[in-house]
N, C-alpha and C positions, 0 to 999 in steps of 0.2 A: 210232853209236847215236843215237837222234831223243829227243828232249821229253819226249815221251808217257812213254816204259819207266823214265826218270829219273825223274819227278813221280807216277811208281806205284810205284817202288822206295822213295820218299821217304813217299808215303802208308801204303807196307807198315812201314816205319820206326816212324812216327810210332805207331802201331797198336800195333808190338811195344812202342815205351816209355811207350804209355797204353793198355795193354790191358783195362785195369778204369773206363775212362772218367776216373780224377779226376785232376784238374790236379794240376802240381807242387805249388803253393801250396794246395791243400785239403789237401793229405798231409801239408806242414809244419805245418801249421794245429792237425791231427790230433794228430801226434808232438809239437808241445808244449804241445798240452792236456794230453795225457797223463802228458807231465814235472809239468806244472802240478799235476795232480790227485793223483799220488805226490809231489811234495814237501809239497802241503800233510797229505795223510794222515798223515805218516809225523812232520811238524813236530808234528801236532797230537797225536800219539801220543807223542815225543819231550818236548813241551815245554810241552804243557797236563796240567791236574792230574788226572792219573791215582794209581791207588794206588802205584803205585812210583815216584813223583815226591812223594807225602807222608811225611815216616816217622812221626805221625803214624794216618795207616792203616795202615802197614806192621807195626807196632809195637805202637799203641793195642791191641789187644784180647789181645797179653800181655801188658800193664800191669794191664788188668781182672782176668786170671784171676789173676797177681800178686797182686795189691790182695786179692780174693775169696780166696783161700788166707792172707793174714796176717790176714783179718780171721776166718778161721776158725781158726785158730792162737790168734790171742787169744782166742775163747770156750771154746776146748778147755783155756785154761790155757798149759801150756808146750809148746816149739816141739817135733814128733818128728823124727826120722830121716824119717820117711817126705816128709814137708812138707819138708823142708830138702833131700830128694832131687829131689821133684817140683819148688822153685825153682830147681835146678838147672838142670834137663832143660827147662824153659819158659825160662830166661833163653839157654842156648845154642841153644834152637828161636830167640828173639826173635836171636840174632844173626847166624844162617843165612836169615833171611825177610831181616834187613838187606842185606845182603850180598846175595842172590839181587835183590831190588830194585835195588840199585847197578845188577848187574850188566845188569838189566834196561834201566834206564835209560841207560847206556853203551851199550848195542846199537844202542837208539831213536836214541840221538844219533848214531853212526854209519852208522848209515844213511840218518837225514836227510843227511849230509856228503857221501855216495855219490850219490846220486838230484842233489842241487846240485850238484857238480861232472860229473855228468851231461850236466845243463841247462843245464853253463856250457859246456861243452865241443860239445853240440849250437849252441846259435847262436854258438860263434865258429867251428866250422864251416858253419855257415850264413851268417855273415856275410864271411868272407874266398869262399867263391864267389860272391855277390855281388859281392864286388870285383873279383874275375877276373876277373866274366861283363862287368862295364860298363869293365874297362880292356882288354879285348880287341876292345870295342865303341867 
């Protein structure tokens, strides 16, 4: 075999494992932008003040309908069955929104956990082939 058919087998090579033209290092570049940009989404979804991270929001506006039902209750005199139903049915709505919030929130946080250990997991493999490549070098 001569020079030539090696150094075209090598070019054929090179071709097959950059076939799209971009370098190694534009792809990792790439790949953890994109870690980058899902951890922060998912953090700021997670752990900025959203409604299911205030109970407050989550809550507040059956405390109004609350508040707005005794305060009608007191101008009508004495409390009825009906009223005393309807706080019912709004206090166990306000504790199923609670609840569903949690549960929201728990997600958010789990997932940010997934996506970071993702990203942890991508550059220490990216950093032990590093190490490979320059202790083989």
């Amino acid at each position: 075999m001569n020079d030539t058919s090696v150094d075209g087998n090598n070019k054929k090579n090179l071709k097959k494992n950059n076939m799209s033209g971009i370098s190694a290092l534009t792809m990792w570049c790439i790949i953890l932008a994109i870690y980058i940009v899902l951890l922060c989404a998912i953090g700021y979804i997670a752990f900025w003040e959203q409604d299911f991270n205030k109970p407050q929001n989550t809550v507040g506006s059956y405390i109004n309908i609350l508040s707005e039902y005794k305060r009608q209750e007191a101008k009508n005199g004495s409390g009825s069955e009906s009223t005393e139903d309807i706080n019912e049915i709004i206090k166990e709505m306000m504790k199923k929104d609670a609840d569903n919030a949690g549960d929201l929130q728990e997600l958010a946080s789990q997932s940010f956990n997934i996506i970071m250990g993702t990203l942890l997991a991508f550059l220490s493999s990216s950093a032990t082939m590093v190490i490979q490549r320059s202790q083989k070098n």
